[in-house]
N, C-alpha and C positions, 0 to 999 in steps of 0.2 A: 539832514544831519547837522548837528551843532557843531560850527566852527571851534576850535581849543582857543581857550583863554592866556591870550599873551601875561606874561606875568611882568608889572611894569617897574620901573627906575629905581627908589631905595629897596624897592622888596625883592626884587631879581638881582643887582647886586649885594644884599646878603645873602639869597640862596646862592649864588656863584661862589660866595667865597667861603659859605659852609662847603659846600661839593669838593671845591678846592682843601678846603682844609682836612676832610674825613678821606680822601682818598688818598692812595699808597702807588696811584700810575698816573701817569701823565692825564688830561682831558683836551680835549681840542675843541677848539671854538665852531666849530661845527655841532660836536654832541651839545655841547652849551648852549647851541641857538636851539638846536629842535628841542630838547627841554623844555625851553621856555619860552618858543614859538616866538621868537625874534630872530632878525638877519644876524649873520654870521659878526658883519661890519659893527652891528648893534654891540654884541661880545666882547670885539676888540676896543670898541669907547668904554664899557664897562669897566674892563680890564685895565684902563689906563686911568680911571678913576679910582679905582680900588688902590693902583699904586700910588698916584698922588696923594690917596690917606696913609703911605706908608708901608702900606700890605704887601709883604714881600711876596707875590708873586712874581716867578721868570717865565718870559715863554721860551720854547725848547723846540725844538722841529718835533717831537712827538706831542706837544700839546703846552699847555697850565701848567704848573707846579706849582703848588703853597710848599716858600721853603721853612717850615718848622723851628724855632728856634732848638736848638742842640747840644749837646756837649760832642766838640771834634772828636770823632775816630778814627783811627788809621792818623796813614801821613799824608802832608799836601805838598806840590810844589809846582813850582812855575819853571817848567822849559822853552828855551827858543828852539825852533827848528826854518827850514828852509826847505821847500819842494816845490814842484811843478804842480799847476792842479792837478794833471793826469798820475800823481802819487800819491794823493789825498786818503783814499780808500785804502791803500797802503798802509800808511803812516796810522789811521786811525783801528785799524785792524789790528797792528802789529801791538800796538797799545792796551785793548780791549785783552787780548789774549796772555797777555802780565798781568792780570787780573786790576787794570785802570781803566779808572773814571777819568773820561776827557770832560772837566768841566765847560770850559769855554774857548774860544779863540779871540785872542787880542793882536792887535795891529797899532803902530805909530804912525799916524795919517798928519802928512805934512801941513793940512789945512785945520782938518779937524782934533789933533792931538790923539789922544787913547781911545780907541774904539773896541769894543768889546761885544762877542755874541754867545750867546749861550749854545752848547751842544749838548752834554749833558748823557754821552754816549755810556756805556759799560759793556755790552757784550757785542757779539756778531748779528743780531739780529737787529738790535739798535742802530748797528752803522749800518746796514741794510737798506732800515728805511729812511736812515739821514739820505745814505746817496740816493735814495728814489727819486728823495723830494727835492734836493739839488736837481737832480736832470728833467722832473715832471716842470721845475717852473723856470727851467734856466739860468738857476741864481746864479751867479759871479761869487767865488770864495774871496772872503774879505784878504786874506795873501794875496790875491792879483792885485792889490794893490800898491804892494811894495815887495814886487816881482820874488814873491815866495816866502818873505819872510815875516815869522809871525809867532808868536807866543799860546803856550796850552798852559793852565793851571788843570795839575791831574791827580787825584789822589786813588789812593788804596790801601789795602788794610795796611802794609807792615810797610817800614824805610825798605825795605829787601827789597820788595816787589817795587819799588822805583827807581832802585839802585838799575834792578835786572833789565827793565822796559827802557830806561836810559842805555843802558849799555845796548840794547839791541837796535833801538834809533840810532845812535852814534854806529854800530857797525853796517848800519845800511844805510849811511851817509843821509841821516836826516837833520840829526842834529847841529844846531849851529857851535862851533868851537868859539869860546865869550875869551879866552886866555888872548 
């Protein structure tokens, strides 16, 4: 039986970032290897080549994204909050179900300045498998850093529904008080 044809260096990273661009879900650098019959590790140098051309992809704990250039919709904003990890799953739940996109998690790291990781959650099944992947690999939430406290950019469709998800973090004492 014939071995499958690796598909090699400029010609696999433009079918990576066609894939990336035609798709409407995440991809993860796993389906991306066995596509194209390269290590996973092979992907992620890909993937960092592709961005050093500028290619806005983000990786997300569900996989790839090509983020599309756009006209904004809905509203965006940037809240602080403060928790224990063990309220994580909380916090991001209680989010999702005000109908928010938790885009990222930002931290002020005394050494490194602004650290930033994408999350990229919207519903309950999203955070599902964010926490899986949190506990299948051990990660540390970048808030352990600076014992809880940390910033979400989150949007959704209308100011309302940020207004309301704010309000219901602040009644269950997630939100940080900036006053």
């Amino acid at each position: 039986m014939k071995e499958p044809t690796k598909i090699l260096g400029d010609e696999r990273r433009a079918f990576i970032l066609s894939r990336l661009q035609e798709s409407r879900e995440p991809i993860t650098g796993s389906e991306l290897a066995s596509i194209t019959n390269v290590s996973r590790q092979v992907i992620v140098g890909d993937i960092t080549l592709l961005k050093a051309r500028n290619e806005p992809i983000i990786a997300t704990s569900q996989g790839y994204i090509y983020m599309h250039a756009s006209t904004p919709t809905g509203a965006v904003r940037t809240i602080a909050c403060s928790h224990t990890p063990e309220r994580t799953e909380e916090e991001l739940i209680l989010l999702v179900d005000h109908g928010v996109t938790i885009k990222d998690v930002k931290i002020e790291h005394p050494v490194y300045g602004d650290l930033t990781a994408s999350i990229m959650v919207s519903n309950r099944y999203e955070v599902k498998q964010f926490m899986e992947k949190i506990r299948a690999t051990n990660a540390s939430y970048l808030s352990e850093l600076t014992e809880g406290i940390h910033l979400h950019t989150i949007s959704a469709p209308t100011e309302k529904a940020l207004d309301e998800a704010e309000e219901a973090l602040r009644k269950a004492n997630f939100l940080v008080d900036l006053e």
